[in-house]
Structures are given as structure tokens and as C-alpha cells.
PDB file of N, H, CA, C and O in Angstrom:
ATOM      1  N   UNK A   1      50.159-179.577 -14.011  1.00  0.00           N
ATOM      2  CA  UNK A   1      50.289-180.771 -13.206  1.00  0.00           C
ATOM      3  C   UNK A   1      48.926-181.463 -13.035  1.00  0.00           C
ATOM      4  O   UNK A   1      48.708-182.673 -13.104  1.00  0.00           O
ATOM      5  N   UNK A   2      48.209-180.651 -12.843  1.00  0.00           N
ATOM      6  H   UNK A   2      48.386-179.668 -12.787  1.00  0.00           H
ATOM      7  CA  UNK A   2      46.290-181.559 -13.085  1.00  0.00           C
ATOM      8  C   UNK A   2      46.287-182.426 -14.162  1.00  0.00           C
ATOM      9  O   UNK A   2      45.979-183.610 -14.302  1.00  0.00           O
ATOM     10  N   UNK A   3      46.629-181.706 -14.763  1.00  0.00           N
ATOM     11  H   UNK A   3      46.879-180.745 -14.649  1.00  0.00           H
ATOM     12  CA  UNK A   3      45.955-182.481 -16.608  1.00  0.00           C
ATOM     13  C   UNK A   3      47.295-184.105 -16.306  1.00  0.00           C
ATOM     14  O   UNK A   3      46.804-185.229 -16.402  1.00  0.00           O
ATOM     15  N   UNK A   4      48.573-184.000 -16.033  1.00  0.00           N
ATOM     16  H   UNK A   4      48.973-183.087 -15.956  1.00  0.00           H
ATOM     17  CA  UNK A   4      49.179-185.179 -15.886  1.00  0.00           C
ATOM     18  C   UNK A   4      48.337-185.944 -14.794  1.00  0.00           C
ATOM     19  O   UNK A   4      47.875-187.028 -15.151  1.00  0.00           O
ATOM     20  N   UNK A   5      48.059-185.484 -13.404  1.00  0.00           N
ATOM     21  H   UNK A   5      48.435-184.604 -13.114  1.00  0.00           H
ATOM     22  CA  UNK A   5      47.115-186.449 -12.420  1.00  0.00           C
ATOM     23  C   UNK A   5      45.999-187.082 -12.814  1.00  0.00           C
ATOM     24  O   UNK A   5      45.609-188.135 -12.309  1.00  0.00           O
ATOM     25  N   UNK A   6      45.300-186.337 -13.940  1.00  0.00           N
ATOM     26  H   UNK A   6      45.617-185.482 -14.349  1.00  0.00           H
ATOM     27  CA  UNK A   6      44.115-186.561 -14.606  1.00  0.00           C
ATOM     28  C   UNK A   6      44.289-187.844 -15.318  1.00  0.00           C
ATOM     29  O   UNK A   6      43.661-188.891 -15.160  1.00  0.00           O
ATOM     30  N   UNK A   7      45.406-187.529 -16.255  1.00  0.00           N
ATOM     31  H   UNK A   7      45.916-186.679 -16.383  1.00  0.00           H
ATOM     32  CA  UNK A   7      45.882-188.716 -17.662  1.00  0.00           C
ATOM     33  C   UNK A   7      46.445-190.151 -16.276  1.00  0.00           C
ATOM     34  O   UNK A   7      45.676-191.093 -16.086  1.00  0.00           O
ATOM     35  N   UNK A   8      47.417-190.088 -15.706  1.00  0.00           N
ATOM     36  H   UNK A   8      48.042-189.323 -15.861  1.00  0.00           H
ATOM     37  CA  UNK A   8      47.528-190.843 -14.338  1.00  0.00           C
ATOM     38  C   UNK A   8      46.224-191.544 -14.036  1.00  0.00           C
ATOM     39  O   UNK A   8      45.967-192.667 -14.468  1.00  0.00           O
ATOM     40  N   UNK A   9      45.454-190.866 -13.312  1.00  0.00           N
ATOM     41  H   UNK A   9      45.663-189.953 -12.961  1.00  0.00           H
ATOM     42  CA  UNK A   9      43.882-191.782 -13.056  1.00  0.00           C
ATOM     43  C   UNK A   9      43.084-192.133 -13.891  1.00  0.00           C
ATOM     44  O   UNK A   9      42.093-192.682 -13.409  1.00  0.00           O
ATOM     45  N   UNK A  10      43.110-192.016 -15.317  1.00  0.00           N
ATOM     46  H   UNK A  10      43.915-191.570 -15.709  1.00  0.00           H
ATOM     47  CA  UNK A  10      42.820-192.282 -16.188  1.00  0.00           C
ATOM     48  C   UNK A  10      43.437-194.040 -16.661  1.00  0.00           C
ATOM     49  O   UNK A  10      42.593-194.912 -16.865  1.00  0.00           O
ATOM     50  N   UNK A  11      44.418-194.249 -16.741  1.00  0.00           N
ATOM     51  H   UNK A  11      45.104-193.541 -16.575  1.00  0.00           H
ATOM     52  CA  UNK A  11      45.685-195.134 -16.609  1.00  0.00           C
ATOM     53  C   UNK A  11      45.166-196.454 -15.340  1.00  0.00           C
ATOM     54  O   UNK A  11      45.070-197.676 -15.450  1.00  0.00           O
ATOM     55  N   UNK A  12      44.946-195.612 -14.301  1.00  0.00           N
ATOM     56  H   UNK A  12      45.024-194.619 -14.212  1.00  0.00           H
ATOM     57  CA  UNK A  12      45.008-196.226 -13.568  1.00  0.00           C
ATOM     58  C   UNK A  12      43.383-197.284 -13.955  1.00  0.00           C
ATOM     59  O   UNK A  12      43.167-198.482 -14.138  1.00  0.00           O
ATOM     60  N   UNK A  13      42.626-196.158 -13.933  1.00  0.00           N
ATOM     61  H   UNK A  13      42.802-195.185 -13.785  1.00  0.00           H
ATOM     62  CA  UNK A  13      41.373-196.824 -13.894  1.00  0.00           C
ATOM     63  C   UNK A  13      41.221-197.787 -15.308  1.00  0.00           C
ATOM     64  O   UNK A  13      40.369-198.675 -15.344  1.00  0.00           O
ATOM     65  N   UNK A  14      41.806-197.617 -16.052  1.00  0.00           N
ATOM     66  H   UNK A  14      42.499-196.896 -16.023  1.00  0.00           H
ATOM     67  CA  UNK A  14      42.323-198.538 -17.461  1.00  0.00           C
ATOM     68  C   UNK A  14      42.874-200.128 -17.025  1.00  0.00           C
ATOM     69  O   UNK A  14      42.514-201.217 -17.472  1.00  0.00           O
ATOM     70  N   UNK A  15      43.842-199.811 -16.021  1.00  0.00           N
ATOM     71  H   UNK A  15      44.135-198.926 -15.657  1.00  0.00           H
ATOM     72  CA  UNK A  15      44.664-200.970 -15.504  1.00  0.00           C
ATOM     73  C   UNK A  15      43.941-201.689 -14.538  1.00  0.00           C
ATOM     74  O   UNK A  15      44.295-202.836 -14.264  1.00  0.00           O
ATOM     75  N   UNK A  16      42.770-201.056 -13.867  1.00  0.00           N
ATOM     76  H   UNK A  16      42.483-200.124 -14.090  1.00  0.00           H
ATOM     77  CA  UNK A  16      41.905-201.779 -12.612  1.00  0.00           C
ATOM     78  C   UNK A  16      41.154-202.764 -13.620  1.00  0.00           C
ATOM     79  O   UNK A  16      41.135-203.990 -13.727  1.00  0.00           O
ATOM     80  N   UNK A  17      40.470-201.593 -14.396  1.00  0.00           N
ATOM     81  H   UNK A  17      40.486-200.597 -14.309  1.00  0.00           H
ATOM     82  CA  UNK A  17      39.838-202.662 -15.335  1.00  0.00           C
ATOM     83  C   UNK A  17      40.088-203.605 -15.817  1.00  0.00           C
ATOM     84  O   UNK A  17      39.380-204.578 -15.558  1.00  0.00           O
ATOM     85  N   UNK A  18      41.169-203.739 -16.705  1.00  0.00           N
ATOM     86  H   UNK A  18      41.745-202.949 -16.915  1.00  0.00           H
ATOM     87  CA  UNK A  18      41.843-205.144 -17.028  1.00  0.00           C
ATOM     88  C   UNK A  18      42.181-206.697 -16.249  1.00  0.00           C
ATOM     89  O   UNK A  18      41.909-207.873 -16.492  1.00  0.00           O
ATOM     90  N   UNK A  19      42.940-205.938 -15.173  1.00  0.00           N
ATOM     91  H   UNK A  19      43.161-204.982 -14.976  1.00  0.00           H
ATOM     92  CA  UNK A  19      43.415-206.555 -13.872  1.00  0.00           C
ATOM     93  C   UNK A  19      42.763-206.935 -13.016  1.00  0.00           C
ATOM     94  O   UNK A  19      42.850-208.093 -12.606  1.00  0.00           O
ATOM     95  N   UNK A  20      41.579-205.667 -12.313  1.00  0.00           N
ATOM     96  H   UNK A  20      41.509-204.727 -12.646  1.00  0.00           H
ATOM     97  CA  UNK A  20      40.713-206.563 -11.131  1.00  0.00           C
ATOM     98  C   UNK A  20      41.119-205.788 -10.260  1.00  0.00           C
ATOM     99  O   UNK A  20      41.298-204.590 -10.478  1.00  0.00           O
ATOM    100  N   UNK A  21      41.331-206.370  -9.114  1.00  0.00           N
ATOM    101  H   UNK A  21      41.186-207.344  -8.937  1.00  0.00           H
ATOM    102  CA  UNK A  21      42.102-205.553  -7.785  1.00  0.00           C
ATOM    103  C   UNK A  21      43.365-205.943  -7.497  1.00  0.00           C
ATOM    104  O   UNK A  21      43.764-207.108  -7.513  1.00  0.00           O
ATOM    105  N   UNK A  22      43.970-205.020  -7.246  1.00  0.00           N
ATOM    106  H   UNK A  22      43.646-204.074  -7.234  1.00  0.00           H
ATOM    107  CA  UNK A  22      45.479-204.924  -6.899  1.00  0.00           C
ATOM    108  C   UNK A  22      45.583-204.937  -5.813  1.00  0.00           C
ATOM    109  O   UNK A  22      44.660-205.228  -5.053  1.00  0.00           O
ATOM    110  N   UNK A  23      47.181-204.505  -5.320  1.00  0.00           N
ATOM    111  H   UNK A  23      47.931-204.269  -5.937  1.00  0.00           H
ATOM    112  CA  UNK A  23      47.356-203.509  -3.956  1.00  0.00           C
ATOM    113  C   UNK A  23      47.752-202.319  -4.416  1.00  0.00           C
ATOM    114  O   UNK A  23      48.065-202.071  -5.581  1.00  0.00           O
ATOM    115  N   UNK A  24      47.740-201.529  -3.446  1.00  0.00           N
ATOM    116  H   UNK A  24      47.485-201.731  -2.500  1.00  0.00           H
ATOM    117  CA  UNK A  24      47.998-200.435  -3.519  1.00  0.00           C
ATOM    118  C   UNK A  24      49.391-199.862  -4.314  1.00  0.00           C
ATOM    119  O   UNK A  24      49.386-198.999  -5.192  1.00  0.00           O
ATOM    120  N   UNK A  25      50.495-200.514  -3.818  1.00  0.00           N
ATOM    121  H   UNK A  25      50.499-201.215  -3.104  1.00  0.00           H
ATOM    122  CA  UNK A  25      51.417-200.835  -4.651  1.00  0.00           C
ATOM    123  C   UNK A  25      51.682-201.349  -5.344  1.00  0.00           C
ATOM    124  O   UNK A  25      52.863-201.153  -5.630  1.00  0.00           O
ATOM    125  N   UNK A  26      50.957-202.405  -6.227  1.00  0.00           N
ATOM    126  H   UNK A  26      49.998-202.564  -5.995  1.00  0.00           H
ATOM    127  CA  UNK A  26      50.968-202.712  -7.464  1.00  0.00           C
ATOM    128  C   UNK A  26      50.731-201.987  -8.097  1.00  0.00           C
ATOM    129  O   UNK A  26      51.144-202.045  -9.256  1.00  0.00           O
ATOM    130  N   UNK A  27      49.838-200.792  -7.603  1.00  0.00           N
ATOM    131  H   UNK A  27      49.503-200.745  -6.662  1.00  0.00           H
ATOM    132  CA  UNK A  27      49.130-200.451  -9.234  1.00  0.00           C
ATOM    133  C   UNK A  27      50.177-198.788  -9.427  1.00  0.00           C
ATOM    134  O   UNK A  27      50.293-198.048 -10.404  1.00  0.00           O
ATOM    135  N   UNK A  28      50.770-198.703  -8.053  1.00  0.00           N
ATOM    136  H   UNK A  28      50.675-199.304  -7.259  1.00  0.00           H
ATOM    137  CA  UNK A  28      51.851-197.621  -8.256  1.00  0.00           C
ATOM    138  C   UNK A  28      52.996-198.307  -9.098  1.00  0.00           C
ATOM    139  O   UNK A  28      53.667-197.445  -9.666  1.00  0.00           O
ATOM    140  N   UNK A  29      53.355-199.381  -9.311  1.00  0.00           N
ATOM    141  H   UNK A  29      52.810-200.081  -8.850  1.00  0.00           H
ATOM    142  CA  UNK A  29      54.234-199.895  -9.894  1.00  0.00           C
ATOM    143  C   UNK A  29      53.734-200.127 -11.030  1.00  0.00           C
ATOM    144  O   UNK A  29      54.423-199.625 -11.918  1.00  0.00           O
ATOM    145  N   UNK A  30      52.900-200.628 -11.377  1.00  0.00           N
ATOM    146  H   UNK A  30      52.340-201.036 -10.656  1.00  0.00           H
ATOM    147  CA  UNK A  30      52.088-200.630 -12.697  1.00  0.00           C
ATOM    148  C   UNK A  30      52.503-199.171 -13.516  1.00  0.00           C
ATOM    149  O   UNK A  30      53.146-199.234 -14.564  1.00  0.00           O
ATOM    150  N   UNK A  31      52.281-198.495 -13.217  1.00  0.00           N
ATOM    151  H   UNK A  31      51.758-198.444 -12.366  1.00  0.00           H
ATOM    152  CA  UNK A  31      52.014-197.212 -13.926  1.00  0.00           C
ATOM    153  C   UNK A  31      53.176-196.642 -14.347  1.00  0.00           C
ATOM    154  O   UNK A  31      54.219-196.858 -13.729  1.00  0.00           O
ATOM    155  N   UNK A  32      53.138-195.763 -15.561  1.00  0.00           N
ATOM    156  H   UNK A  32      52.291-195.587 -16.062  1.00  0.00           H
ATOM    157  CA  UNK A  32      54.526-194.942 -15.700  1.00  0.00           C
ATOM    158  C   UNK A  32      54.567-193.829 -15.385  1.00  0.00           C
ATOM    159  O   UNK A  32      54.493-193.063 -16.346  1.00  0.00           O
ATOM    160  N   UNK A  33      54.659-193.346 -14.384  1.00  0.00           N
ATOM    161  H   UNK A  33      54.719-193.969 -13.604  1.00  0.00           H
ATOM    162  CA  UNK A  33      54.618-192.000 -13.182  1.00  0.00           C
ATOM    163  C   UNK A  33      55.295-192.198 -12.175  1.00  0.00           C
ATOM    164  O   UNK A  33      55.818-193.284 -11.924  1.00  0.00           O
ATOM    165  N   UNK A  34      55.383-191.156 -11.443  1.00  0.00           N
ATOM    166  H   UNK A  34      54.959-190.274 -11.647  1.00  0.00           H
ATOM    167  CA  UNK A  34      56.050-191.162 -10.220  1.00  0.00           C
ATOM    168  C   UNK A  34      55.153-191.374  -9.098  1.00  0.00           C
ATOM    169  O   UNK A  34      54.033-190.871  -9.010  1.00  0.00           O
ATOM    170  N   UNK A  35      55.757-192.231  -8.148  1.00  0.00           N
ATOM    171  H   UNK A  35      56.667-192.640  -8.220  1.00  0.00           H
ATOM    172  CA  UNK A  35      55.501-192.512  -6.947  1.00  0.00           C
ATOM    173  C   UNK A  35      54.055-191.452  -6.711  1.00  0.00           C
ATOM    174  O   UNK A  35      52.883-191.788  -6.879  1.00  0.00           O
ATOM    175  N   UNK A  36      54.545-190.181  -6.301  1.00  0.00           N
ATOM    176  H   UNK A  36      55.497-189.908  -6.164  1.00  0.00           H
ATOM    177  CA  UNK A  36      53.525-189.119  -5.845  1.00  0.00           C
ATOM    178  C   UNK A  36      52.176-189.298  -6.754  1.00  0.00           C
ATOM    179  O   UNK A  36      51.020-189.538  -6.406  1.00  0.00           O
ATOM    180  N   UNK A  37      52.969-189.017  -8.539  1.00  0.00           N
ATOM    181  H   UNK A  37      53.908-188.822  -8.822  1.00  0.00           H
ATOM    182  CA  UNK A  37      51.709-188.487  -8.990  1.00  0.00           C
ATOM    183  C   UNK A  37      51.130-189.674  -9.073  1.00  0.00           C
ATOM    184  O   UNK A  37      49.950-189.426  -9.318  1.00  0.00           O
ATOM    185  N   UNK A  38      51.315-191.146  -8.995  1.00  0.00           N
ATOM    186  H   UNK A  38      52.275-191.348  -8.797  1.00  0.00           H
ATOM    187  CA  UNK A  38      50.645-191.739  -8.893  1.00  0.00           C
ATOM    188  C   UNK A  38      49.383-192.273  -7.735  1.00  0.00           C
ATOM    189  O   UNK A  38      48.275-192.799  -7.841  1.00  0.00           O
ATOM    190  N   UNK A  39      50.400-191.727  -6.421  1.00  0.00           N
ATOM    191  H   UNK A  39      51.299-191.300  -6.334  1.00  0.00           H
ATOM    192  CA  UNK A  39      49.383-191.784  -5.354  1.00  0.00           C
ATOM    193  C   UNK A  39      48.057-190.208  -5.712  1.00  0.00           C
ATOM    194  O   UNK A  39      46.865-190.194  -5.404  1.00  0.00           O
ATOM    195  N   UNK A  40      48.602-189.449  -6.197  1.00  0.00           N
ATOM    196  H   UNK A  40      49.570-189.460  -6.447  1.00  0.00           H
ATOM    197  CA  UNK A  40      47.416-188.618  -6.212  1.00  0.00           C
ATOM    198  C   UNK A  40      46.488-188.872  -7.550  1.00  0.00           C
ATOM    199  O   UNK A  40      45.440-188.263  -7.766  1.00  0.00           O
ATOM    200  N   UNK A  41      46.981-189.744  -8.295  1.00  0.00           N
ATOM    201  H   UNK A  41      47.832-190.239  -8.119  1.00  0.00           H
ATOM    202  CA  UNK A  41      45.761-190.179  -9.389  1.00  0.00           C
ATOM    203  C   UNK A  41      45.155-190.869  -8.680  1.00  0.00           C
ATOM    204  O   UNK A  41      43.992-190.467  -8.662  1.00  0.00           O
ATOM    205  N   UNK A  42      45.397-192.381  -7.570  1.00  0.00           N
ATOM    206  H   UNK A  42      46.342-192.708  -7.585  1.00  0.00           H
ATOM    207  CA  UNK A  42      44.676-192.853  -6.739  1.00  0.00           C
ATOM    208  C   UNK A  42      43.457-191.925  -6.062  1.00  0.00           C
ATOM    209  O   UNK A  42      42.230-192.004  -6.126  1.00  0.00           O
ATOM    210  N   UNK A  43      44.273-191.112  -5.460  1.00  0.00           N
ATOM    211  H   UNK A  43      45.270-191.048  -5.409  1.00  0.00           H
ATOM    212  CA  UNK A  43      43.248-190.171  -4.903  1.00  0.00           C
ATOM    213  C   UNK A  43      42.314-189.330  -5.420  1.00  0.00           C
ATOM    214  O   UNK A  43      41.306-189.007  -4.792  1.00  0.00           O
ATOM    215  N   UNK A  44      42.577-188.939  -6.546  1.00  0.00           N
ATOM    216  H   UNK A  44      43.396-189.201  -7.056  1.00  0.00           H
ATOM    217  CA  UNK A  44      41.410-188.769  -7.730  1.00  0.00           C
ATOM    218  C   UNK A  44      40.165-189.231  -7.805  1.00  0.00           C
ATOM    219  O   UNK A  44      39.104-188.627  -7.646  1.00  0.00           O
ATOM    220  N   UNK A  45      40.415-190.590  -8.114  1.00  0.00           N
ATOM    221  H   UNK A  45      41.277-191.081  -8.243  1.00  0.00           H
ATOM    222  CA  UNK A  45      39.382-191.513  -8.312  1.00  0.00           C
ATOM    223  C   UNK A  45      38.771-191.861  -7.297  1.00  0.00           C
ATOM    224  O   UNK A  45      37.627-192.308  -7.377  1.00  0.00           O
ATOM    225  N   UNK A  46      39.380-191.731  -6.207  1.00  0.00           N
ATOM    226  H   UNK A  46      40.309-191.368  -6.142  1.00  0.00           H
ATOM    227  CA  UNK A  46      39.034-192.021  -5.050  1.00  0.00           C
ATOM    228  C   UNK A  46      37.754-190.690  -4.507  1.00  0.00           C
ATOM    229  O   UNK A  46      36.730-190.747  -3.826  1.00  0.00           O
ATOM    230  N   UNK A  47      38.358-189.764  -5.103  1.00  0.00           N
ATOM    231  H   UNK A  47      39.190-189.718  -5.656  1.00  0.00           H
ATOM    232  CA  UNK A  47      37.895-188.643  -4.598  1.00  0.00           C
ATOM    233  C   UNK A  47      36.067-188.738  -5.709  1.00  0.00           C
ATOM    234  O   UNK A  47      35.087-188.160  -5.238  1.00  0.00           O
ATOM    235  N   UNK A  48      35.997-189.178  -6.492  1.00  0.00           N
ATOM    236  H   UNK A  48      36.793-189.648  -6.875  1.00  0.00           H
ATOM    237  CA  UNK A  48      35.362-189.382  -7.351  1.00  0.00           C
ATOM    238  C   UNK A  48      34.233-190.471  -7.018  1.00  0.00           C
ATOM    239  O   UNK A  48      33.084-190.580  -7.444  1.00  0.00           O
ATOM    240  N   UNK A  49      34.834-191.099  -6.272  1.00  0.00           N
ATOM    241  H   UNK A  49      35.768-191.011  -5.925  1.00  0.00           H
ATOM    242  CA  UNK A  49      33.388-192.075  -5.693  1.00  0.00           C
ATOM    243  C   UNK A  49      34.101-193.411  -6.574  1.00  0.00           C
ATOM    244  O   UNK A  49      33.221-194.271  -6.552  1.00  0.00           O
ATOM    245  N   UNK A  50      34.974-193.813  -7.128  1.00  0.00           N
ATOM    246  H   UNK A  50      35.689-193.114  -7.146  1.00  0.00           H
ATOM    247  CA  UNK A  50      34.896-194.782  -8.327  1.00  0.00           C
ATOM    248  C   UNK A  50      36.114-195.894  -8.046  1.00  0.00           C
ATOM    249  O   UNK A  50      36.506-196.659  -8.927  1.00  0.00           O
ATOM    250  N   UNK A  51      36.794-195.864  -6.335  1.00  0.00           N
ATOM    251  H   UNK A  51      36.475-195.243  -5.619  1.00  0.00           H
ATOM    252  CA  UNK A  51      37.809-197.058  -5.952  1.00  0.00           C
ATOM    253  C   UNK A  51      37.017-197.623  -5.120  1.00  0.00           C
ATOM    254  O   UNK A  51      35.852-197.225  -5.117  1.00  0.00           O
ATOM    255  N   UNK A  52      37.286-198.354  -4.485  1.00  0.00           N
ATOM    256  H   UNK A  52      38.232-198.677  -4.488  1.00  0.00           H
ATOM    257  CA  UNK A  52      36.592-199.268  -3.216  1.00  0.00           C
ATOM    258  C   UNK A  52      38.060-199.428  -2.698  1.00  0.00           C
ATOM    259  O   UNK A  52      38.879-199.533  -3.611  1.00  0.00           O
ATOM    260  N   UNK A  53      38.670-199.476  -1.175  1.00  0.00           N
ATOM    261  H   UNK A  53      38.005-199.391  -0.433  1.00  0.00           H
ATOM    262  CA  UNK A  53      40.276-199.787  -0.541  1.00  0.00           C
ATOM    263  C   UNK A  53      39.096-201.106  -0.049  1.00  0.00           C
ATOM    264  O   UNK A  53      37.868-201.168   0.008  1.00  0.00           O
ATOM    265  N   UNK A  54      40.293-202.109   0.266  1.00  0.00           N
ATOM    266  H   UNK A  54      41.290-202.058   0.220  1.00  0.00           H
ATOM    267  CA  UNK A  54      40.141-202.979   1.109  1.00  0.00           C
ATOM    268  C   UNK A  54      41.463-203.513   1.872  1.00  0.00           C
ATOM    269  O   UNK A  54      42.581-203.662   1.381  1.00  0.00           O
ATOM    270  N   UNK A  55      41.017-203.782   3.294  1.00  0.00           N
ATOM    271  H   UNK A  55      40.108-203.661   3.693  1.00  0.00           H
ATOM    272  CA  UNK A  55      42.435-203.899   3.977  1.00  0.00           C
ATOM    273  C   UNK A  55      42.460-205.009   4.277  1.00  0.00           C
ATOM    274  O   UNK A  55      41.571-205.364   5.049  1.00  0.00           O
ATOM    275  N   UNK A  56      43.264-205.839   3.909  1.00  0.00           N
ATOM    276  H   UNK A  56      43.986-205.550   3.281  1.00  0.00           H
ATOM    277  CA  UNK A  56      43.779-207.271   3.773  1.00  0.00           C
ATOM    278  C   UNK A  56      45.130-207.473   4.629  1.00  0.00           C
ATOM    279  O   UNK A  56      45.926-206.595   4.297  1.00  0.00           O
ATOM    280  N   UNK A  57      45.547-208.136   5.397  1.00  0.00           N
ATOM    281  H   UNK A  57      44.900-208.849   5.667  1.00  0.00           H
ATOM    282  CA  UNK A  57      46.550-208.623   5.938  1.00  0.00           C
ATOM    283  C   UNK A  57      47.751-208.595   5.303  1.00  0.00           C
ATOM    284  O   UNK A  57      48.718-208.662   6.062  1.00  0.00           O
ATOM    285  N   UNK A  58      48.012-208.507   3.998  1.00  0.00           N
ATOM    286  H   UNK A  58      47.227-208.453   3.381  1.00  0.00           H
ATOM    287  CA  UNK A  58      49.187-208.420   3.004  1.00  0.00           C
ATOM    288  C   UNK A  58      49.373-206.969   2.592  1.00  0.00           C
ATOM    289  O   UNK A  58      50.348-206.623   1.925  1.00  0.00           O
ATOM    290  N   UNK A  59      48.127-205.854   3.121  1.00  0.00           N
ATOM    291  H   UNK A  59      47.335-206.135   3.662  1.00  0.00           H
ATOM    292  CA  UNK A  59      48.261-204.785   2.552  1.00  0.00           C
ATOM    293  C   UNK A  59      47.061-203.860   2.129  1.00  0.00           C
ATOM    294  O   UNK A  59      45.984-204.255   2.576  1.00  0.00           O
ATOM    295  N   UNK A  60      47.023-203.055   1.592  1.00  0.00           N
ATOM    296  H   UNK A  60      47.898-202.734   1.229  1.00  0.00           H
ATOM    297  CA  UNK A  60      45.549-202.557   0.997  1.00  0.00           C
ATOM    298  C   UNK A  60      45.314-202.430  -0.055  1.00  0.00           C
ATOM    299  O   UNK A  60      45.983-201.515  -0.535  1.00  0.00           O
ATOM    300  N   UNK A  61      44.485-203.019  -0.934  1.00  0.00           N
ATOM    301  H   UNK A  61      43.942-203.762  -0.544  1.00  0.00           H
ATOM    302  CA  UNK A  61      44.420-203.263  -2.050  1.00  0.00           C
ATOM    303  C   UNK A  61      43.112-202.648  -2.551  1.00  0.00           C
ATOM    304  O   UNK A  61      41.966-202.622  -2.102  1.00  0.00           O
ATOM    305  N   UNK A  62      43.713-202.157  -3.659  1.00  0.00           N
ATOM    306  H   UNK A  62      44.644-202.179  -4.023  1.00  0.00           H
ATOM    307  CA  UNK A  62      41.543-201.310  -4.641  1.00  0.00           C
ATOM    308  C   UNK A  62      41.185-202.229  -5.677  1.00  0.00           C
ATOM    309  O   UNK A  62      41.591-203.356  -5.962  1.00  0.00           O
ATOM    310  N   UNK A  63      40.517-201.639  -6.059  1.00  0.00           N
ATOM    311  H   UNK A  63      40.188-200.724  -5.828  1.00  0.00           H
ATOM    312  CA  UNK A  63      39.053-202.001  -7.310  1.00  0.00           C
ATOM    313  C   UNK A  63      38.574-201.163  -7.548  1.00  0.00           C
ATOM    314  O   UNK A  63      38.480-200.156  -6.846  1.00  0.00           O
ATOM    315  N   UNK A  64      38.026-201.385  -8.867  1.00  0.00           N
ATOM    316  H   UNK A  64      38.102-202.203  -9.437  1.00  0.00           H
ATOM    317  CA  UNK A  64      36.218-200.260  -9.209  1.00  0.00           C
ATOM    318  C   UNK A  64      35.616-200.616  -8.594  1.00  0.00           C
ATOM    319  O   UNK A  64      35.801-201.657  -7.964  1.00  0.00           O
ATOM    320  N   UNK A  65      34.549-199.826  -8.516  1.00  0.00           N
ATOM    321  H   UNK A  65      34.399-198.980  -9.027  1.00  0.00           H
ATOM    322  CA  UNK A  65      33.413-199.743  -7.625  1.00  0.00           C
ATOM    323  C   UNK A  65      32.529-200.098  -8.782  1.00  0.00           C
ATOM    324  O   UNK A  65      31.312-200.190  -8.624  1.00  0.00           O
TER     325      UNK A  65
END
């Protein structure tokens, strides 16, 4: 299950790049994973030093750092 969370934040950080900043739920919808493993690829990267959250009135939305 690592090595899928891994390939997941991998994905993800692929799709920030392209895109820019999302919300939080965009980029869970973006992805082809599940709900969970997608929130814990978030948290990956997160855990990694390499999202920035920002809380916006519509929601919370990331970026690279």
C-alpha cells in the first residue's frame, strides 16, 4: 500500500505542476485513486515539505512550494 501512496503523490505532484493550485478536492477528483489514498498522497507531500494549503472562502486549496 506505500508504494501505491507513493505512485498517488507522485501523480499528484505531476498534476500541481501542470495546473497550478487547486482545491483540495479538485485534485482528489483529478486523480485515479480512491478518495483515502488520495488524501494520504496529499499528505505525503505534505509531509515532505513540498504543498503550501491555503484557506480561501470557497475551500482549501494547495500548490508547490
Amino acid at each position: 500500500m506505500i508504494e501505491e501512496i507513493g505512485t498517488v503523490a507522485g501523480e499528484i505532484w505531476h498534476l500541481l505542476k501542470e495546473k497550478g493550485e487547486l482545491s483540495v478536492s479538485g485534485v482528489v477528483a483529478e486523480i485515479n485513486a480512491s478518495q483515502s489514498i488520495a488524501y494520504m498522497g496529499l499528505g505525503w507531500l505534505a509531509r515532505e515539505d513540498k504543498l503550501e494549503f491555503v484557506k480561501k472562502s470557497r475551500g482549501v486549496y494547495v500548490r508547490l512550494k
